[in-house]
C-alpha positions as CSV (number, residue, x, y, z in Angstrom):
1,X,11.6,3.7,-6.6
2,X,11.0,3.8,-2.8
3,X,8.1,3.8,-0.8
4,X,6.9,4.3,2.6
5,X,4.5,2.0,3.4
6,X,1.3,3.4,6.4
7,X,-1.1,0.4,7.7
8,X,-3.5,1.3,10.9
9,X,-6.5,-0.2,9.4
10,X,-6.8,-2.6,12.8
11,X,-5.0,-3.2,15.7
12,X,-1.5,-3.2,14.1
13,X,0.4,0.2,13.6
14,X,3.2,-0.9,10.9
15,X,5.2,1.2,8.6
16,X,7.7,-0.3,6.1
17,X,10.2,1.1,3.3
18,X,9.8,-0.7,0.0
19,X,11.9,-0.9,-2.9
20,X,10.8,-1.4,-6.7
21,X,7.3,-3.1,-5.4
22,X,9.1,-6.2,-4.3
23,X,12.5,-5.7,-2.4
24,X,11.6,-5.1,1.8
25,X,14.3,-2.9,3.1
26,X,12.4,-3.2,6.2
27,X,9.1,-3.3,8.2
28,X,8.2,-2.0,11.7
29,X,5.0,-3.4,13.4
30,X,3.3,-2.4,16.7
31,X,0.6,-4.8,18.0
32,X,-2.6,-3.5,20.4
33,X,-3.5,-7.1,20.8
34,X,-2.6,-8.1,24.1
35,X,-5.1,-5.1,25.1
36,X,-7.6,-6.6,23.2
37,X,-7.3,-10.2,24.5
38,X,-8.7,-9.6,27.7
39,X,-12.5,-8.4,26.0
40,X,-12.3,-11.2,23.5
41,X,-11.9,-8.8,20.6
42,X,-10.9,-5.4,18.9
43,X,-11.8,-2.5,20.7
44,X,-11.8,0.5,18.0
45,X,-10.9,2.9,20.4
46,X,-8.2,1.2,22.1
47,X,-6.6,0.4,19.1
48,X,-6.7,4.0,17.4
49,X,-5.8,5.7,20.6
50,X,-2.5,2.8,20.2
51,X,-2.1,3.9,16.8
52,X,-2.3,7.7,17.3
53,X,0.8,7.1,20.4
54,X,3.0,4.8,17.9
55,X,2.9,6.0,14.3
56,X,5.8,8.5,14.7
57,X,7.7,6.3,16.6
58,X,7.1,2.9,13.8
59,X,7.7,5.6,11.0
60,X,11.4,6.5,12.3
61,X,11.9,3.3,13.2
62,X,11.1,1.5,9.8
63,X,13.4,4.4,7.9
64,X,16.3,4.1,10.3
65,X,16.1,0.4,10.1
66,X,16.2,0.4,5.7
67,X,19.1,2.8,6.4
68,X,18.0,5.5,4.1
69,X,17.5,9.4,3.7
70,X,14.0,11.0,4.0
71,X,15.0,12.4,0.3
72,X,14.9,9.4,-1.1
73,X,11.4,8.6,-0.5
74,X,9.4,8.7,-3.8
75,X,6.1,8.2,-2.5
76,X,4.0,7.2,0.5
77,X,1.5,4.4,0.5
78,X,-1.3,4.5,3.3
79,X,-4.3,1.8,3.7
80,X,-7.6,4.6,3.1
81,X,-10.2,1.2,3.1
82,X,-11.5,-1.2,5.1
83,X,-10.9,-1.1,8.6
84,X,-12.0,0.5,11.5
85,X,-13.0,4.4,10.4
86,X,-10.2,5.6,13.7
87,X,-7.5,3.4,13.0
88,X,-7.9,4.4,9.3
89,X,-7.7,8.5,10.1
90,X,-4.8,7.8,12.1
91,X,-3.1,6.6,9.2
92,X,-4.3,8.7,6.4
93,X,-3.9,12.1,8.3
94,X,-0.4,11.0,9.2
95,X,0.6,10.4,5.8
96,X,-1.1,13.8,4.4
97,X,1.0,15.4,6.9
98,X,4.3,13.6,6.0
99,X,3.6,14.4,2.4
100,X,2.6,17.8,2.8
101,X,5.9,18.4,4.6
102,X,8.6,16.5,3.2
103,X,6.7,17.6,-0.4
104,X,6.3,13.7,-1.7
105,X,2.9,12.2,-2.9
106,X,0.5,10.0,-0.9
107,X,-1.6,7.4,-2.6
108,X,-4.6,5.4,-0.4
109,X,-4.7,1.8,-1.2
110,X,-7.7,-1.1,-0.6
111,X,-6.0,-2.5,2.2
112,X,-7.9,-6.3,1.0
113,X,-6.4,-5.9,-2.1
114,X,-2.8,-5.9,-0.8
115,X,-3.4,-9.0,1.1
116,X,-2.7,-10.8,-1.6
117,X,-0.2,-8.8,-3.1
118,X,1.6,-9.6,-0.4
119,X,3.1,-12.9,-2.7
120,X,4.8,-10.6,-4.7
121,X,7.0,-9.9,-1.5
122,X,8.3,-13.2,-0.9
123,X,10.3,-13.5,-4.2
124,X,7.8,-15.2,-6.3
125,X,7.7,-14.6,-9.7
126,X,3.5,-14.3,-10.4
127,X,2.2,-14.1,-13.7
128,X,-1.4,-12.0,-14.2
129,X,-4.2,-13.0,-14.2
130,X,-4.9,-14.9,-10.9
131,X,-7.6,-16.1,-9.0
132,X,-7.2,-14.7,-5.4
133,X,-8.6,-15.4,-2.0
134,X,-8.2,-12.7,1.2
135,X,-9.2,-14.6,4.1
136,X,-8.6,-12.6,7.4
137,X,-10.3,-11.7,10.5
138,X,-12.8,-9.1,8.5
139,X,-12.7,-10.4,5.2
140,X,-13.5,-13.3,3.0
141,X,-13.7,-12.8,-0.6
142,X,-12.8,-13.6,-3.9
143,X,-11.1,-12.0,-6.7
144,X,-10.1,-11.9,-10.3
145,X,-7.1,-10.1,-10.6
146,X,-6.5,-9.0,-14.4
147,X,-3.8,-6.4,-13.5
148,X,-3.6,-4.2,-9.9
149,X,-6.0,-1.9,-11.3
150,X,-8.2,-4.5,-12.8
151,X,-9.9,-6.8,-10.5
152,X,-13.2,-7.9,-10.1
153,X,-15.0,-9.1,-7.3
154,X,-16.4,-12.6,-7.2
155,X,-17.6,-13.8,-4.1
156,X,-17.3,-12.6,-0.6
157,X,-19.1,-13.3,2.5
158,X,-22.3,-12.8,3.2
159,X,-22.2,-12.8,7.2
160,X,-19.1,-13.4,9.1
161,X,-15.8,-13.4,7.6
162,X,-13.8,-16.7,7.9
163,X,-11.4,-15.3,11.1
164,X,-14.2,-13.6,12.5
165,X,-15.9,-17.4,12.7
166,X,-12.8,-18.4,14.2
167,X,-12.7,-16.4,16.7
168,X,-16.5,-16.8,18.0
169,X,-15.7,-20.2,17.9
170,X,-12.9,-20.4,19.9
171,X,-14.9,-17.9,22.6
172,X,-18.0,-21.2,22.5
173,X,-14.9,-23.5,23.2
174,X,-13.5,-21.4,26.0
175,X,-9.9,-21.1,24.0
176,X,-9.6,-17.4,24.4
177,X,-8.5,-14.7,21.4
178,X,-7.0,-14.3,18.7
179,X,-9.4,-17.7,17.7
180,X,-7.6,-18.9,15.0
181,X,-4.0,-20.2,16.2
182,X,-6.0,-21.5,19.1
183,X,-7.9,-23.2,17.0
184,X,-5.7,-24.5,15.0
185,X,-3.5,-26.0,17.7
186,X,-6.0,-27.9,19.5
187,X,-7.0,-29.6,16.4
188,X,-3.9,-31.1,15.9
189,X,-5.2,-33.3,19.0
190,X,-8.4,-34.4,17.8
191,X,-9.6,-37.6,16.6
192,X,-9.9,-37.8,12.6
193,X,-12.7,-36.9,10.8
194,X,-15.0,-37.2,14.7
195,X,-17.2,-34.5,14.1
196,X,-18.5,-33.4,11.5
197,X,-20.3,-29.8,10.6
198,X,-21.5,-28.1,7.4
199,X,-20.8,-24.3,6.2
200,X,-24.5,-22.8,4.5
201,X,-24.3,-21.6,1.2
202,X,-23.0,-24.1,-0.9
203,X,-25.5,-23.8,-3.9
204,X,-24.8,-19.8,-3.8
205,X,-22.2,-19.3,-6.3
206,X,-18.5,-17.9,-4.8
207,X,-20.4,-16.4,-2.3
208,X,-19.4,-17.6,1.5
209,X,-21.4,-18.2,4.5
210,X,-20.0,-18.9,8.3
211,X,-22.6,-17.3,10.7
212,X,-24.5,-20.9,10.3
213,X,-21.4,-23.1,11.0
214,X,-20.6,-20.9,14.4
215,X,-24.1,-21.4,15.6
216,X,-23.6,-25.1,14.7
217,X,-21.0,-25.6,17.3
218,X,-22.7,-23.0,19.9
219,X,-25.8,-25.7,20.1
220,X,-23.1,-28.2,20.2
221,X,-21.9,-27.2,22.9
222,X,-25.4,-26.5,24.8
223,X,-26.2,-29.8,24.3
224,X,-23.1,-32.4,24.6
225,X,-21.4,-29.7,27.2
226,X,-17.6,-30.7,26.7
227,X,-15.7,-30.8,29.5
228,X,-12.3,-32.2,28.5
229,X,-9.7,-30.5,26.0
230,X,-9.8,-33.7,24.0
231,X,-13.7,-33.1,23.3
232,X,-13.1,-30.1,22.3
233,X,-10.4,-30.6,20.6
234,X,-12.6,-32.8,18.1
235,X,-15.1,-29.9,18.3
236,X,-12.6,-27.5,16.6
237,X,-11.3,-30.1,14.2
238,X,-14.5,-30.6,12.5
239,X,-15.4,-26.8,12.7
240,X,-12.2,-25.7,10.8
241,X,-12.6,-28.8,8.1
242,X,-15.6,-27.5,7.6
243,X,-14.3,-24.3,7.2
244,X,-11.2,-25.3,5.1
245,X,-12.9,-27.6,3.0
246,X,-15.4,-24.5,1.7
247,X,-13.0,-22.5,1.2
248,X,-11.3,-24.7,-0.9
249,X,-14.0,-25.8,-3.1
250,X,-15.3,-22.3,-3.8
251,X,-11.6,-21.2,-4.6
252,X,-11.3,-24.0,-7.1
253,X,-15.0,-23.0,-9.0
254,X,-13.9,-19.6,-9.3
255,X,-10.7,-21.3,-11.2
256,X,-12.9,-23.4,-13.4
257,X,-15.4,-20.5,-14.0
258,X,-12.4,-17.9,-15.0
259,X,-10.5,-20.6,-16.6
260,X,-7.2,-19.6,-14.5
261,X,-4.4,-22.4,-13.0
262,X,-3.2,-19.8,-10.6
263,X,-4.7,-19.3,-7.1
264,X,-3.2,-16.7,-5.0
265,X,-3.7,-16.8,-1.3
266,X,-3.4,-14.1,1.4
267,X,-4.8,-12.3,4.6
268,X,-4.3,-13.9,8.8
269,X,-5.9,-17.2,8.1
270,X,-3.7,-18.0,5.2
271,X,-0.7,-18.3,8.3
272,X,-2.9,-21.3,9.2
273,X,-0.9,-24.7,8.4
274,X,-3.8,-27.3,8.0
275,X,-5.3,-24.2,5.3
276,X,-1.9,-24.6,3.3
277,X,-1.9,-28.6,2.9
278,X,-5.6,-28.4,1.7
279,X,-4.6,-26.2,-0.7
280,X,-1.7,-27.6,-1.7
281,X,-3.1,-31.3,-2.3
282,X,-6.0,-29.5,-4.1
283,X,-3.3,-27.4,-6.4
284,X,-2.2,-30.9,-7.4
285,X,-4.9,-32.8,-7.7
286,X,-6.7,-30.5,-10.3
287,X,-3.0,-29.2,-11.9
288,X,-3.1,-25.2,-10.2
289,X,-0.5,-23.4,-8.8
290,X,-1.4,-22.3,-5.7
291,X,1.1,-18.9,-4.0
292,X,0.8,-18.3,-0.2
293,X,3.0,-15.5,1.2
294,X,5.5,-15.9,4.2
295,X,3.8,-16.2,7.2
296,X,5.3,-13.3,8.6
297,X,3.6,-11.3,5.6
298,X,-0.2,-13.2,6.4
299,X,-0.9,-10.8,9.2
300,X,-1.4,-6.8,8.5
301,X,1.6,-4.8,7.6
302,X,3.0,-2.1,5.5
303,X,5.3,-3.9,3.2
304,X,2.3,-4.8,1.2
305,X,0.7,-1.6,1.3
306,X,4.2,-0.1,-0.1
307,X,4.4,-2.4,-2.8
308,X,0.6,-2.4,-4.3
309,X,1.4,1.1,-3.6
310,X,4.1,0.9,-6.3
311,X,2.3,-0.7,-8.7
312,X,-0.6,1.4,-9.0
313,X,1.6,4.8,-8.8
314,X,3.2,3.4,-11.7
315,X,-0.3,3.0,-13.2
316,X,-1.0,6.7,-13.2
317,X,-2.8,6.2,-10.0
318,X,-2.8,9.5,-7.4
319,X,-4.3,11.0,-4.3
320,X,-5.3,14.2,-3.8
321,X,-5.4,16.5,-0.6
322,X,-9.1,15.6,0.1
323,X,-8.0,11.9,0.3
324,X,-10.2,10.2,3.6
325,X,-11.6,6.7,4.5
326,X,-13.4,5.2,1.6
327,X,-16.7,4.2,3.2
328,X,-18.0,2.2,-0.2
């Protein structure tokens, strides 16, 4: 079965083709972000207005390039939740049209949720159920997945998501946007262990908090006023520790609590190197196996919306003609 993977639910535009849920035949991705750089964040109307100028063009593109016929399309697959409401109707009233003209189905899909389907695109072979954590610029949370149409939320954030926290940290620090790979390259500089900061809500279940960590730093900052890249390079080192170190423990408790030895990691932050070793040293310290996809497959794209796609079609899942942004 092939599918046609949509995803506008940010500042990427991608479209992908999809075989079986697993084999990528290919994956086209245009990026707003160097528009967004210079205001130090997303700008929703930039990025739909992007999105509404490339779709066409990514769609084509991603078919030519998995060297198939448009006849051979079984289904489409569009993200229809989160994102930004723009972006989203880009993507969902693109797809309608496709699949009202070229007569094939269209299926919206929780564009979290694929995040970490996204392992099941890099050749691993997963076995149900899982613990999984989605750690990106707008989402922290935790899951139990029994199946793709079974999963229950756990714990999310109750404030800023974890990449959101990177980036407003990175703003304090001076380090510019996207936050996180700046972030995370500084603090390879930084004097072990130096600073140290605290995330809030420990004692609150799998529930995350990062709005208190952020301000943290902020006063930090006010007070010590660091001047050279090596103090703020410790700066950033104890803020993602911090970070990492949370987001390893509360992943862990939700493995205990379930009883599961598989953690399955996805979403932007999950690219982040330092995230990976803490993760892996905790997988075999307390006997998990821990799945992170490629890199490449971190950051928002089709391919994952094709294959969750897959699965859930396969399910029984459908769409109908009055399909829209899911605003719950």
């Amino acid at each position: 079965m092939i599918v046609l993977g949509l995803e506008t639910s940010c500042d990427e535009t991608s479209a992908a083709i999809v075989k079986d849920g697993h084999k990528v035949l290919s994956c086209a991705i245009a990026s707003s972000l160097a528009f967004h750089k210079k205001y130090g964040g997303v700008i929703p109307e930039i990025a739909s207005r992007m999105q509404l100028e490339t779709i066409a063009g990514i769609t084509k593109s991603a078919i030519k390039d998995a060297g198939i016929r448009l006849k051979e399309i079984d289904l489409i697959s569009v993200t229809s939740a989160p994102g930004l409401v723009g972006s989203l109707l880009v993507g969902i009233a693109f797809a309608k049209a496709l699949g009202l003209a070229w007569d094939k189905p269209v299926l919206g899909i929780n564009h979290v949720h694929s995040h970490f389907y996204a392992n099941f695109l890099s050749g691993e072979k997963l076995k149900l159920p899982f613990i999984a954590l989605v750690v990106s610029g707008g989402h922290t949370s935790l899951f139990y997945v029994r199946d793709f149409d079974k999963i229950e939320l756990l714990g999310q954030t109750r404030d800023d998501a974890c990449g959101e926290a990177f980036d407003k940290v990175a703003k304090i620090l001076g380090l510019g946007y996207p936050g996180g790979p700046a972030i995370e390259k500084i603090a390879k500089n930084a004097g072990p262990g130096k600073i140290r900061f605290n995330c809030s809500g420990g004692r609150d279940g799998l529930d995350f908090s990062f709005s208190g960590i952020k301000t943290a730093v902020l006063y930090y900052v006010k007070d010590r006023k660091p001047e050279s890249r090596r103090q703020k390079a410790d700066i950033a080192a104890g803020f993602q520790e911090a970070v990492l170190n949370t987001l390893v423990a509360k992943s862990l408790l939700a493995c205990r609590l379930k009883k599961i030895n598989r953690l399955v990691i996805g979403g932007g932050v999950a690219a982040n190197r330092r995230l990976r070793e803490k993760f892996d040293r905790a997988a075999k310290e307390h006997k998990l196996k821990c799945y992170f996809p490629e890199s490449a497959l971190c950051m928002d794209n089709a391919a994952m919306i094709a294959g969750l796609g897959y699965r859930l079609f396969k399910k029984g899942r459908r769409s109908g003609s009055d399909l829209t942004v899911d605003l719950n």
